[in-house]
VOVEX-447468 format. One record per residue (C-alpha): residue in three letters; x, z negated, y negated; residue number from 1. Coordinates in nm, 2 decimals, decimal comma. Example, Ala and Ser with C-alpha at 12.3 -4.5 7.8 and 13.67 -1.06 7.14 Angstrom:
<r residuo="ALA" u="1,23" w="-0,78" v="0,45" num="1"/>
<r residuo="SER" u="1,37" w="-0,71" v="0,11" num="2"/>
REM end
This chain:
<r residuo="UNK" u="14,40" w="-9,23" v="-9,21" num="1"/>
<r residuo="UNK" u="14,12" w="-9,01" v="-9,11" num="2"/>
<r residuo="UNK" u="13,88" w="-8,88" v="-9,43" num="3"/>
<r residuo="UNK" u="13,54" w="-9,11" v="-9,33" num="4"/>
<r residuo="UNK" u="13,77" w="-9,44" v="-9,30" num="5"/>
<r residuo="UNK" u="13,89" w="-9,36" v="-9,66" num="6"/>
<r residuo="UNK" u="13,58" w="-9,35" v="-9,80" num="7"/>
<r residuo="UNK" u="13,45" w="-9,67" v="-9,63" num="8"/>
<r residuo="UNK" u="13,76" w="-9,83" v="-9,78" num="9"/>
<r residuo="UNK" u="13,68" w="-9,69" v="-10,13" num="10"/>
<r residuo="UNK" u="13,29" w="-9,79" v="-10,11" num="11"/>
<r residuo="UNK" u="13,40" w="-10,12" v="-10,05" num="12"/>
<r residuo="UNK" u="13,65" w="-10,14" v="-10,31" num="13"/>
<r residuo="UNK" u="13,39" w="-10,00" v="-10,55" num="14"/>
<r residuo="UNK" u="13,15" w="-10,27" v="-10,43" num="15"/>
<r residuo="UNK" u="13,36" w="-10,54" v="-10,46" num="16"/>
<r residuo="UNK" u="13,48" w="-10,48" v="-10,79" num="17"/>
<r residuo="UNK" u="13,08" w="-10,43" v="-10,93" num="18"/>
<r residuo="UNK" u="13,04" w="-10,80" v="-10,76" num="19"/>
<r residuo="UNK" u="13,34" w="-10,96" v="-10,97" num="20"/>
<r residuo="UNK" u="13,17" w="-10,80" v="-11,27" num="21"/>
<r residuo="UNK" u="12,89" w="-10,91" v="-11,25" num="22"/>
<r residuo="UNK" u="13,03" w="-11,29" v="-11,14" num="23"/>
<r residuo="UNK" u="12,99" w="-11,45" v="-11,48" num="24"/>
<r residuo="UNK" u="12,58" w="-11,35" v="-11,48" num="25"/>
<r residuo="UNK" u="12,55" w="-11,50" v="-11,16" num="26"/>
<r residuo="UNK" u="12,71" w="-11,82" v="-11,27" num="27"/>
<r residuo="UNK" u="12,44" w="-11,86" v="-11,63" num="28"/>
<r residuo="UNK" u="12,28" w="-12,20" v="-11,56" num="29"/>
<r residuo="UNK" u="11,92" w="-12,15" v="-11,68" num="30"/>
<r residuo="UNK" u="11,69" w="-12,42" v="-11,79" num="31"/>
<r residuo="UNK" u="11,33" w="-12,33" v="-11,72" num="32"/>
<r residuo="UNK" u="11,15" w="-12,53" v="-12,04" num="33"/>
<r residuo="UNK" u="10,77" w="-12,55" v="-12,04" num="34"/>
<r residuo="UNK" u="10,54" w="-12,55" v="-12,33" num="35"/>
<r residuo="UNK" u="10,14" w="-12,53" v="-12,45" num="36"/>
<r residuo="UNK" u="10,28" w="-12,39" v="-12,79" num="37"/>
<r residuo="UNK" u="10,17" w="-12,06" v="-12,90" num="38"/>
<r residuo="UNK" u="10,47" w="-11,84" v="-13,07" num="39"/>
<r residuo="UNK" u="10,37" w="-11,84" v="-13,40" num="40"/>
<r residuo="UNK" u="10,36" w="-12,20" v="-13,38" num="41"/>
<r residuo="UNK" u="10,70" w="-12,37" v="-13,54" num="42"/>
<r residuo="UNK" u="10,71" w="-12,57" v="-13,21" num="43"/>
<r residuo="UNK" u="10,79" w="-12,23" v="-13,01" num="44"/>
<r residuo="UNK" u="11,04" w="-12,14" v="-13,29" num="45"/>
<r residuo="UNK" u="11,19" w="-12,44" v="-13,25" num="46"/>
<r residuo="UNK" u="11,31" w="-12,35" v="-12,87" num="47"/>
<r residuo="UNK" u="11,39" w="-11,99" v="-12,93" num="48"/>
<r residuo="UNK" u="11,65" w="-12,13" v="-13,16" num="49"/>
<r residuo="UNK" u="11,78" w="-12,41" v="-12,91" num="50"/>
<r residuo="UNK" u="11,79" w="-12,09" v="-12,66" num="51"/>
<r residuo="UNK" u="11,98" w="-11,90" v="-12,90" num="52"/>
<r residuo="UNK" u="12,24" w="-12,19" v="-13,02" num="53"/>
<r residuo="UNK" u="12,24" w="-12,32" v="-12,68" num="54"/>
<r residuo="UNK" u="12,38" w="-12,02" v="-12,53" num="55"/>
<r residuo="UNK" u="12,65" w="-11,96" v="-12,85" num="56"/>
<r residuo="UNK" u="12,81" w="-12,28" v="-12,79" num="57"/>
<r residuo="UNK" u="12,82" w="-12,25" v="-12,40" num="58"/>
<r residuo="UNK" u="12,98" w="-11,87" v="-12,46" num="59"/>
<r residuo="UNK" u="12,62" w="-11,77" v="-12,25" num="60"/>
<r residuo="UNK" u="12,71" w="-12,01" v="-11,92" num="61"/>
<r residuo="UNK" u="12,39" w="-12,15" v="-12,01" num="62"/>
<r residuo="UNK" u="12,05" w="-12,04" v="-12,05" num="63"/>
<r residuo="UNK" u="11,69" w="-12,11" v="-12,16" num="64"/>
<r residuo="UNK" u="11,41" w="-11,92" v="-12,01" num="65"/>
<r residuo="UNK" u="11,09" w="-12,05" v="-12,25" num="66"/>
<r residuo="UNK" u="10,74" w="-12,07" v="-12,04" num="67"/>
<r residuo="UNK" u="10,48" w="-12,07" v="-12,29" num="68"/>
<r residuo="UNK" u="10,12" w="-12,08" v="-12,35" num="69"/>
<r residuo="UNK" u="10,09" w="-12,37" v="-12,10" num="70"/>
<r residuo="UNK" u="10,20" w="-12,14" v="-11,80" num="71"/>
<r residuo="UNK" u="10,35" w="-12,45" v="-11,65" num="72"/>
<r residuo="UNK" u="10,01" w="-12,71" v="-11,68" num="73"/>
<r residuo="UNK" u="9,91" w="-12,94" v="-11,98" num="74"/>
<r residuo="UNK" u="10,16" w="-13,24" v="-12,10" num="75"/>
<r residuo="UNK" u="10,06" w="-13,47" v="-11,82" num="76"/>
<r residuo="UNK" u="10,17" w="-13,19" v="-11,56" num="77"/>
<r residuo="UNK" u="10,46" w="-13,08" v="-11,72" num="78"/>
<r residuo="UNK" u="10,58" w="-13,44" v="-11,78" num="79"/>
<r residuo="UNK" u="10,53" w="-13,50" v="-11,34" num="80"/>
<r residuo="UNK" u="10,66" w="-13,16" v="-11,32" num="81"/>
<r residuo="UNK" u="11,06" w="-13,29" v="-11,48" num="82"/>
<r residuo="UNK" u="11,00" w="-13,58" v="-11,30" num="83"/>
<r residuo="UNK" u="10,97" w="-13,46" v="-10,98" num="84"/>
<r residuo="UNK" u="11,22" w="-13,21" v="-11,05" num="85"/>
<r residuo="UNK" u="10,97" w="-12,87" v="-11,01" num="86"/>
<r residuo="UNK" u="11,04" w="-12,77" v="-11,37" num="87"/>
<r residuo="UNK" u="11,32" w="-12,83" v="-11,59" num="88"/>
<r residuo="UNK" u="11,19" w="-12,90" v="-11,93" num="89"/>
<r residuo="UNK" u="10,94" w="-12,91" v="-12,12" num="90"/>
<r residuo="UNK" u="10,83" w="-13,03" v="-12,51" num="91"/>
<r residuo="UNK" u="10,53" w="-13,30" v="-12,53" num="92"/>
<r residuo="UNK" u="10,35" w="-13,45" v="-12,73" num="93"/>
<r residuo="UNK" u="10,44" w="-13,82" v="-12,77" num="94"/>
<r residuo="UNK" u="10,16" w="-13,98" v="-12,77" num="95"/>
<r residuo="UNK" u="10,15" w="-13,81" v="-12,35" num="96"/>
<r residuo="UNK" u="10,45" w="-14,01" v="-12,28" num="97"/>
<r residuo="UNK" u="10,27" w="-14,34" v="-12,39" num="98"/>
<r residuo="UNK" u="10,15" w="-14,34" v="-12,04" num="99"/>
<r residuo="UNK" u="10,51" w="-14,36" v="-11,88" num="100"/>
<r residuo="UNK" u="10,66" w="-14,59" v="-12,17" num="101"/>
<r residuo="UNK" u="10,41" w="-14,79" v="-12,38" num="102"/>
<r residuo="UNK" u="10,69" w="-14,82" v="-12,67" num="103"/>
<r residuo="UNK" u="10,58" w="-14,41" v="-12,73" num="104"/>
<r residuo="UNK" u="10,25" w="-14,58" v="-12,91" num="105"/>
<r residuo="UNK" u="10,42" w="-14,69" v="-13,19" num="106"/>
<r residuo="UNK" u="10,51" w="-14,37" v="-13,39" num="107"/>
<r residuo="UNK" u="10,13" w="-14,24" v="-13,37" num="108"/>
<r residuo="UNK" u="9,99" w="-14,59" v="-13,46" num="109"/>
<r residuo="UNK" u="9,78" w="-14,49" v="-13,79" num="110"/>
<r residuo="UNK" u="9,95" w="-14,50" v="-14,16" num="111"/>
<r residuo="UNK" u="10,26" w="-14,60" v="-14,04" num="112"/>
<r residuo="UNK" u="10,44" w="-14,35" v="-14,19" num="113"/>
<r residuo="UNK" u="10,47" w="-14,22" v="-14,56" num="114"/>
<r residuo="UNK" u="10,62" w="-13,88" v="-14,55" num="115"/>
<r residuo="UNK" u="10,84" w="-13,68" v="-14,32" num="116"/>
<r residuo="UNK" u="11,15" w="-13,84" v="-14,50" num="117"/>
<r residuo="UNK" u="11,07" w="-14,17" v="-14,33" num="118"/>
<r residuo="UNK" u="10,94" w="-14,03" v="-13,98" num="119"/>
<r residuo="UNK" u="11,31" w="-13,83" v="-14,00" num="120"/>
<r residuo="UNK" u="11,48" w="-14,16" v="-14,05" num="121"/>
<r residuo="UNK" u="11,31" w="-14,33" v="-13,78" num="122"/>
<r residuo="UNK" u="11,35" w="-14,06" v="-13,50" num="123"/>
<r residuo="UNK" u="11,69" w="-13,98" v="-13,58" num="124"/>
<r residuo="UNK" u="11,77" w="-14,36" v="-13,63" num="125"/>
<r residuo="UNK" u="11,84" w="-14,68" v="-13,37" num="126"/>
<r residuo="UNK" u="11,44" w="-14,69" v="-13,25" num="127"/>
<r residuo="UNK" u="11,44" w="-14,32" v="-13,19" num="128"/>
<r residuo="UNK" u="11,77" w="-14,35" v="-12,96" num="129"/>
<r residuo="UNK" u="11,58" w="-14,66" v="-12,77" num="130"/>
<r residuo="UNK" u="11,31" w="-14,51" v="-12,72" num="131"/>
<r residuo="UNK" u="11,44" w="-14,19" v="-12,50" num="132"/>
<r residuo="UNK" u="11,64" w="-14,43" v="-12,35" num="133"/>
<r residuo="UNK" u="11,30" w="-14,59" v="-12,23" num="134"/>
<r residuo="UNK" u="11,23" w="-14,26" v="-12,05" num="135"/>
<r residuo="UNK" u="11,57" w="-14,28" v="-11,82" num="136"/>
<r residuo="UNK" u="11,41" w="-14,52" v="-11,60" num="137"/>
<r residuo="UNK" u="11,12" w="-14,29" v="-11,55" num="138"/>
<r residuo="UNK" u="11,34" w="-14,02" v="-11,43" num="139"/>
<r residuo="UNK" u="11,34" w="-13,81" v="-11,77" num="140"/>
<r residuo="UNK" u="11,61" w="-13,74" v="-12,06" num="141"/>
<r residuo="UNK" u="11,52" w="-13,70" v="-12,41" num="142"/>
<r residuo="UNK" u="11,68" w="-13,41" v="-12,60" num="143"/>
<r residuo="UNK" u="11,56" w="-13,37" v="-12,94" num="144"/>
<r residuo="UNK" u="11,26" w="-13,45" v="-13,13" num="145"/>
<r residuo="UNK" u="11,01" w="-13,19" v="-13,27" num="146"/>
<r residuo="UNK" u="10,67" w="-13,23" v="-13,40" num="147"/>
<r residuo="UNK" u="10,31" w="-13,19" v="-13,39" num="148"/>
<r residuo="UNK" u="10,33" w="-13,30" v="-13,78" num="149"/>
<r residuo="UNK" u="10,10" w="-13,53" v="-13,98" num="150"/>
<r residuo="UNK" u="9,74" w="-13,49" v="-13,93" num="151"/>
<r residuo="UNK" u="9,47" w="-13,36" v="-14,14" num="152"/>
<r residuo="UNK" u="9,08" w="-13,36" v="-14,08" num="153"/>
<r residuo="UNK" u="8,92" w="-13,01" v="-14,07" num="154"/>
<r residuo="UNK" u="8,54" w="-13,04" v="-14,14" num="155"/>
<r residuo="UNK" u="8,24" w="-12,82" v="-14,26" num="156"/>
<r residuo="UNK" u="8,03" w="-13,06" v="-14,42" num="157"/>
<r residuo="UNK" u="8,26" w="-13,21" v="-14,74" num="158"/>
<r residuo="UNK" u="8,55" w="-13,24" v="-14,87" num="159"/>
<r residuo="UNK" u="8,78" w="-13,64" v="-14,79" num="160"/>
<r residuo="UNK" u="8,85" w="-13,74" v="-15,12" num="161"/>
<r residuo="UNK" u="8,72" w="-14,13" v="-15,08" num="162"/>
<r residuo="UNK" u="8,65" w="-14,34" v="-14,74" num="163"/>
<r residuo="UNK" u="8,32" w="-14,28" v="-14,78" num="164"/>
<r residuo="UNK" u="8,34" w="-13,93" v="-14,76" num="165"/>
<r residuo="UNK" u="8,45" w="-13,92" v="-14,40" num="166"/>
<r residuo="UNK" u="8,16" w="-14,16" v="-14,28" num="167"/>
<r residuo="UNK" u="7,94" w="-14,07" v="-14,00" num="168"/>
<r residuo="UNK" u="8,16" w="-13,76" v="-13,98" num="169"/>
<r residuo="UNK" u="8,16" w="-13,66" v="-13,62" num="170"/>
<r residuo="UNK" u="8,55" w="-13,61" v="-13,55" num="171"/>
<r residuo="UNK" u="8,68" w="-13,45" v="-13,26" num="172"/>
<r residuo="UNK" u="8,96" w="-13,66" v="-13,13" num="173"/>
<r residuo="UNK" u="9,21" w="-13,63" v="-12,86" num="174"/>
<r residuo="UNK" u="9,09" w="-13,87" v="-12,55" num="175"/>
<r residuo="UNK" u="9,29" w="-14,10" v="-12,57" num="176"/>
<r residuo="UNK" u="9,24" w="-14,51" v="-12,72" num="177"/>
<r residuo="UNK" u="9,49" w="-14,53" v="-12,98" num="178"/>
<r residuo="UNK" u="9,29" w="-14,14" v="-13,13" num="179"/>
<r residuo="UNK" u="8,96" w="-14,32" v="-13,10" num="180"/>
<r residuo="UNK" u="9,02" w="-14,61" v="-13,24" num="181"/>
<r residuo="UNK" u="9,22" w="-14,47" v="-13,55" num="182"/>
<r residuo="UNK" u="8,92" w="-14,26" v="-13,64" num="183"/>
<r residuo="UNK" u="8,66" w="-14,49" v="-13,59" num="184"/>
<r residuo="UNK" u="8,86" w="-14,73" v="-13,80" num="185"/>
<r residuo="UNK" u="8,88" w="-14,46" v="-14,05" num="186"/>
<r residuo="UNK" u="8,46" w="-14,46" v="-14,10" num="187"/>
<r residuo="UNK" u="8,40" w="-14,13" v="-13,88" num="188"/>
<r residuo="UNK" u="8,23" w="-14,11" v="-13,52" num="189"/>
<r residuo="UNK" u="8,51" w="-14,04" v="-13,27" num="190"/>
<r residuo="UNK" u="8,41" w="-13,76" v="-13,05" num="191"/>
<r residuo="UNK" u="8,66" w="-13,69" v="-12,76" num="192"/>
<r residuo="UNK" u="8,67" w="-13,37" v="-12,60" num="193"/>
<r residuo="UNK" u="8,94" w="-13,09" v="-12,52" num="194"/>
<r residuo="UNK" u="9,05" w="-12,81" v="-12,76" num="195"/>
<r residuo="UNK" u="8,85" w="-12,58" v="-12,61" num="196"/>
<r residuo="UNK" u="8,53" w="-12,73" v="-12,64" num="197"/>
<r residuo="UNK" u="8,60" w="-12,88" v="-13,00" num="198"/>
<r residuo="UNK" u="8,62" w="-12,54" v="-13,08" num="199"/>
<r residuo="UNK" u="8,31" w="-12,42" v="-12,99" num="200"/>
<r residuo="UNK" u="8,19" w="-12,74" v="-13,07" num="201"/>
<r residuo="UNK" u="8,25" w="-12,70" v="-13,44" num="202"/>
<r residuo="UNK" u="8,12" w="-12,35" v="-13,45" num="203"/>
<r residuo="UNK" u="7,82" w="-12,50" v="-13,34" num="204"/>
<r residuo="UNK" u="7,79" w="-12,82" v="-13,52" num="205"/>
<r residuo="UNK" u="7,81" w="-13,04" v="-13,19" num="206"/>
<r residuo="UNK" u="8,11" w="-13,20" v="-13,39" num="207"/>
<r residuo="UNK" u="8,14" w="-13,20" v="-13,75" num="208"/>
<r residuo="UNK" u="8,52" w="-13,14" v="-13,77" num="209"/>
<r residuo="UNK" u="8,85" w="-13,18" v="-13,60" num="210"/>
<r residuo="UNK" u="9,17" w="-13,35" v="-13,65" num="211"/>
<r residuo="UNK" u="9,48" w="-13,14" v="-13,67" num="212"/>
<r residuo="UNK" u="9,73" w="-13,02" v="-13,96" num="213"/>
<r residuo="UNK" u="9,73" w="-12,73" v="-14,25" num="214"/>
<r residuo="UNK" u="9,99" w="-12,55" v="-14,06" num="215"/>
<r residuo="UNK" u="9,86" w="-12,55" v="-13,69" num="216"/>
<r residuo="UNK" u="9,54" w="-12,50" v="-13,82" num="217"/>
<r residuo="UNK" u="9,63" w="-12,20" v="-14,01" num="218"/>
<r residuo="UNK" u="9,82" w="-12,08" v="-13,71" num="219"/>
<r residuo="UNK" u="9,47" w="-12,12" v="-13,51" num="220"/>
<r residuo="UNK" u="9,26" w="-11,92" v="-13,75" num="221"/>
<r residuo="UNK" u="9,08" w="-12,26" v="-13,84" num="222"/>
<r residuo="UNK" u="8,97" w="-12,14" v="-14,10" num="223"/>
<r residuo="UNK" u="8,69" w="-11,88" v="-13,99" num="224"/>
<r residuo="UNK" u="8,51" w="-12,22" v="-13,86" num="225"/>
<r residuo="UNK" u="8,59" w="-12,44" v="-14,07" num="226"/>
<r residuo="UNK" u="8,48" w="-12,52" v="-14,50" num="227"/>
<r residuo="UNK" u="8,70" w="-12,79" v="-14,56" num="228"/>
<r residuo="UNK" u="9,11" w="-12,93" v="-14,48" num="229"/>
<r residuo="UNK" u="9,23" w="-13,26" v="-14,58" num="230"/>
<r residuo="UNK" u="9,57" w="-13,36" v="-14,52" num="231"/>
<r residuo="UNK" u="9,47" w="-13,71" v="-14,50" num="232"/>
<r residuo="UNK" u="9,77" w="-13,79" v="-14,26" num="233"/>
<r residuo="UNK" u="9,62" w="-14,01" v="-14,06" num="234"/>
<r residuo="UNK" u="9,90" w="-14,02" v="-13,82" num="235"/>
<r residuo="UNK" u="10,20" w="-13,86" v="-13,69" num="236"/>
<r residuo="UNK" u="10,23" w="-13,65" v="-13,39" num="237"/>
<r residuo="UNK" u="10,64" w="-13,60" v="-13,23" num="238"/>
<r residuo="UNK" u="10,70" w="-13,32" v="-13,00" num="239"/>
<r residuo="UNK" u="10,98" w="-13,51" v="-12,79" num="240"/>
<r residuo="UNK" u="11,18" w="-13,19" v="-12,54" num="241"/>
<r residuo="UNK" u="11,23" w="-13,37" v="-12,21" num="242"/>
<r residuo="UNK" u="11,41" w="-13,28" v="-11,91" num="243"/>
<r residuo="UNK" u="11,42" w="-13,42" v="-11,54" num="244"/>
<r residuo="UNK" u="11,69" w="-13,65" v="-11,49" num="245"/>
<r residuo="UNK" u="11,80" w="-13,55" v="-11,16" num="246"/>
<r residuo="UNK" u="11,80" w="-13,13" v="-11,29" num="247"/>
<r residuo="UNK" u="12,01" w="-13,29" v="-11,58" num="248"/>
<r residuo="UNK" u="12,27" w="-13,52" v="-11,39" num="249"/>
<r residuo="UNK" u="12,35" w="-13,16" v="-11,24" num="250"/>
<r residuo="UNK" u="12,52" w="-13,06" v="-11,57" num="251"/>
<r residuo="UNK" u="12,88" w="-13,17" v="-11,63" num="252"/>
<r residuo="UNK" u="12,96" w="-13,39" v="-11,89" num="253"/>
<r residuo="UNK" u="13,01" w="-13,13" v="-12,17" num="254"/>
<r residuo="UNK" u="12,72" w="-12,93" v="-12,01" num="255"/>
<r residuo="UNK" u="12,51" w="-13,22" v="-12,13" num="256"/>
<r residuo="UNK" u="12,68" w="-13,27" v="-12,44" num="257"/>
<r residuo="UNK" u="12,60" w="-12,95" v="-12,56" num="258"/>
<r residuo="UNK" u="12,24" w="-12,97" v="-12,41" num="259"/>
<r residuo="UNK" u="12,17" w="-13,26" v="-12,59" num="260"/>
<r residuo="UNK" u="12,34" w="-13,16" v="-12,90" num="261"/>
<r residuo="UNK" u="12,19" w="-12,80" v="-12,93" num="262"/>
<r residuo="UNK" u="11,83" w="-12,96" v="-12,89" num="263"/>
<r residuo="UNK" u="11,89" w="-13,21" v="-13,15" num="264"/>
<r residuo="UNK" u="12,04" w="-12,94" v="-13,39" num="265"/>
<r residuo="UNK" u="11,71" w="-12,67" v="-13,31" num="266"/>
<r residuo="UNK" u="11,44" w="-12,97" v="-13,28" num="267"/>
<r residuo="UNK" u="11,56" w="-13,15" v="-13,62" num="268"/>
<r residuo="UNK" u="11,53" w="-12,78" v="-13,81" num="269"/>
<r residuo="UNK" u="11,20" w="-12,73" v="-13,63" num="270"/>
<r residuo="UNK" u="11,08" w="-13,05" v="-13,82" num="271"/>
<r residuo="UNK" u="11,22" w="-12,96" v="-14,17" num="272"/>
<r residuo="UNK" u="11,09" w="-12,62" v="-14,11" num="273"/>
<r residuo="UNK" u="10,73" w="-12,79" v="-14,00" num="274"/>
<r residuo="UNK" u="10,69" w="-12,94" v="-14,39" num="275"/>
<r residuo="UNK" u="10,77" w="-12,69" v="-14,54" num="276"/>
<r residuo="UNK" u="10,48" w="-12,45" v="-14,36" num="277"/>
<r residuo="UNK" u="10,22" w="-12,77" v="-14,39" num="278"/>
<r residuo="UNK" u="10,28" w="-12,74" v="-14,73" num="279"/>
<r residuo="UNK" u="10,29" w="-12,34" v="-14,79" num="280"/>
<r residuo="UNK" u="9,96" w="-12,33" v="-14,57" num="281"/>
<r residuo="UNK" u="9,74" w="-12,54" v="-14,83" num="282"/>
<r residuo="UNK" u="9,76" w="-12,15" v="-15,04" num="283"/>
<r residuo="UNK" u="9,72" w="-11,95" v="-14,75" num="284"/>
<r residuo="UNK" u="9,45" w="-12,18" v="-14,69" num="285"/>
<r residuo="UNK" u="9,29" w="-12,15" v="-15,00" num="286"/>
<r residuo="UNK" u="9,36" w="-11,79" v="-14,99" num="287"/>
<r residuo="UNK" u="9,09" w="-11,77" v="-14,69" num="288"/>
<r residuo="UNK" u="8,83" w="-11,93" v="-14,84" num="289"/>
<r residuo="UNK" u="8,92" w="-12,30" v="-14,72" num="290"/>
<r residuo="UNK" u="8,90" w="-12,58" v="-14,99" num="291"/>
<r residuo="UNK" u="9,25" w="-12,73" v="-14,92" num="292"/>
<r residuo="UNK" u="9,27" w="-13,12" v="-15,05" num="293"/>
<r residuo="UNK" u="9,50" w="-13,40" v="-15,00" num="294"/>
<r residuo="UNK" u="9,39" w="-13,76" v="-15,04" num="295"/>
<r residuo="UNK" u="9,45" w="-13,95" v="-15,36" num="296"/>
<r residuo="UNK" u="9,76" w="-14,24" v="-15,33" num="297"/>
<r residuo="UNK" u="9,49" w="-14,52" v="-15,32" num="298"/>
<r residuo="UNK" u="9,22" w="-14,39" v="-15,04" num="299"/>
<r residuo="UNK" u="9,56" w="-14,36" v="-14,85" num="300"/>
<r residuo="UNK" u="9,58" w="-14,72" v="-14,90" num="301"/>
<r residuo="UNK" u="9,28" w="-14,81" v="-14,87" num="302"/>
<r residuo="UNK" u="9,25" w="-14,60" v="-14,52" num="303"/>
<r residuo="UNK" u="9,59" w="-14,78" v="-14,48" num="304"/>
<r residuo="UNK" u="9,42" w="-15,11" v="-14,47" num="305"/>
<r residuo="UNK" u="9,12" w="-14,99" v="-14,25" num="306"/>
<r residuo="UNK" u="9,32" w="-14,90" v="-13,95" num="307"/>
<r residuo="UNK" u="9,56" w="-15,18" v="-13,95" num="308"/>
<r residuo="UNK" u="9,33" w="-15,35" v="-13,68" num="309"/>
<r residuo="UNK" u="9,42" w="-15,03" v="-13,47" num="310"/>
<r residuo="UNK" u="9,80" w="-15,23" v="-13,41" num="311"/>
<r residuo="UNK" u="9,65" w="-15,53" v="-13,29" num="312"/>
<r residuo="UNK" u="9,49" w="-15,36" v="-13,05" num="313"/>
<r residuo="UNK" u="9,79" w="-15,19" v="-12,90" num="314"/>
<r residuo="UNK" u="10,06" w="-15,46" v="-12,98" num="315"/>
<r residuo="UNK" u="10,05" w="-15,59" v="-12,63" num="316"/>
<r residuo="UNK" u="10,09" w="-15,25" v="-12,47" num="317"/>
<r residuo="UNK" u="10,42" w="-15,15" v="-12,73" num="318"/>
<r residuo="UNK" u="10,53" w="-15,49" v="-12,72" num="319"/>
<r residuo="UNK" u="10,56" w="-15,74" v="-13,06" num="320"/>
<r residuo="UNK" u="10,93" w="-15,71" v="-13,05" num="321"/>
<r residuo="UNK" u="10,95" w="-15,35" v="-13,03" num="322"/>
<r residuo="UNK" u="10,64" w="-15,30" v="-13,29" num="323"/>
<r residuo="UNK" u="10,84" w="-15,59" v="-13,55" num="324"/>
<r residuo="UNK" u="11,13" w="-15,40" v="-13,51" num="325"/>
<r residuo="UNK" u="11,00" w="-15,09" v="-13,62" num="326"/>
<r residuo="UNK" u="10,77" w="-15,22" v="-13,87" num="327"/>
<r residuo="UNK" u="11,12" w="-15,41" v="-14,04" num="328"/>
<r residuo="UNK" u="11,29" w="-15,10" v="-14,02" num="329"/>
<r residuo="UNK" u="11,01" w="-14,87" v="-14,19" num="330"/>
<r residuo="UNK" u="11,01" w="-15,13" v="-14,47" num="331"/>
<r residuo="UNK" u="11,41" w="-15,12" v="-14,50" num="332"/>
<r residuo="UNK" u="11,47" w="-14,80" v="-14,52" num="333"/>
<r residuo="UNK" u="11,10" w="-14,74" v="-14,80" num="334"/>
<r residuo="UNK" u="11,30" w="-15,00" v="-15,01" num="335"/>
<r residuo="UNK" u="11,59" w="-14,79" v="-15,00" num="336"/>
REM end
């Protein structure tokens, strides 16, 4: 065998054998997951851990790739986007899905919810299984539930200690109804507009304050625009993580098993890690020159009360059987 046609054959072997090495890279499933969520936000934590448990269990055959800062579009583009199959994932807000599957009203409906003790119980619970099983039908697969967290009202004008202290406070709300209607029941002006604007809106008194939690709003610098946070918990915002149905029927069985899994594990410690920083941020809060309150047991009541019309208003769009059997299971388990 003459010299050159040795060293072809040795090339090739050479080649061949960096190929099979490098076989088990080229066979790491990645999941492409879209969100709006900044890193420092728990939310982003939340999927760098599913990334990182996700690919221990799988021995690395799968992987997340996260696309943050709302690369990918806003909710309502990343929720077409999984449908249609041109991203993977993505986390939402819940209150978003509401447009596919009404049923998603319910959690955000105002005062519905004590603590994160019985929002816990209800997403990891019966309803919460139902409702991602609402989403199949829309071409989408629910994962895990994170969270946006209880809300709070940022404002530069007083602190919330009674009803009357929120009235004829101009509230930035999102635009949507069931956001409207909960702060206008409250006694404030609901002002919709995008984060953006609210932002320079506040700076510049257009609006009086916004609607968001200790933590986020920490997270956000709120409080180089803002005097005043009070966690009145008005409602509760999920963070569901989604994926297309037709990307995820690509999986095999235990693929999907430990998809589903992992994002239950990373999303459930994202909301027990969520408390905890709404509640450490009320000093960090403080520390900045923000007077940090939370609203005494019987304005929560009486705010309670105030926004109860809010349900009648959406009980046709959730659906009474659906909206009595959550209500019956709230009670249940607060007796417990």
């Amino acid at each position: 065998m003459k010299n050159g046609t040795k060293l072809v054959l040795i090339g090739f072997m050479c080649v061949s054998m960096l190929l099979l090495s490098f076989s088990p890279a080229m066979a790491v499933k990645r999941i492409r997951t879209g969100t709006v969520a900044l890193p420092e936000t728990t939310l982003h934590q939340a999927l760098v851990k599913w990334q990182a448990i996700l690919q221990e269990k799988s021995k690395g055959e799968l992987a997340v790739t996260i696309l943050d800062r709302g690369v990918m579009g806003g909710d309502r583009e990343m929720i077409e986007a999984c449908r249609l199959g041109t991203l993977d994932s993505a986390v939402v807000s819940g209150s978003v899905l509401s447009n596919l599957v009404p049923q998603f009203f319910m959690i955000p409906l105002p005062y519905l919810f004590n603590d994160h003790a019985e929002v816990n119980a209800y997403l990891d619970g019966p309803l919460g299984a139902k409702l991602f099983g609402m989403l199949e039908p829309k071409d989408l697969v629910g994962l895990g539930w994170a969270t946006w967290s209880f809300r709070g009202v940022w404002n530069n004008v007083r602190p919330i200690v009674k009803p009357d202290d929120i009235k004829g406070l101009k509230i930035r709300t999102v635009e949507t109804p069931l956001d409207m209607s909960t702060m206008n029941s409250m006694g404030g002006v609901a002002t919709p507009m995008s984060w953006n604007e609210c932002l320079l809106g506040l700076r510049q008194g257009t609006v009086d304050g916004i609607s968001t939690t200790y933590g986020l709003g920490y997270a956000l610098k709120l409080y180089d625009i803002s005097k005043f946070a009070t966690q009145t918990k008005h409602y509760y915002e999920t963070a569901p993580l989604i994926m297309g149905k037709k990307f995820f029927d690509k999986f095999t069985p235990q693929e999907q098993k430990l998809i589903k899994e992992s994002a239950a594990e990373a999303l459930r410690w994202a909301r027990m890690e969520q408390a905890k920083v709404d509640e450490a941020s009320a000093a960090l809060l403080e520390a900045k020159g923000v007077k940090v309150n939370t609203i005494p047991a019987e304005t929560f009541e009486i705010f309670r009360q105030r926004t109860r019309p809010v349900y009648t208003q959406f009980v046709d769009k959730i659906g009474k059987e659906f909206m009595d059997e959550s209500m019956a299971f709230i009670e249940k388990n607060r007796k417990k």
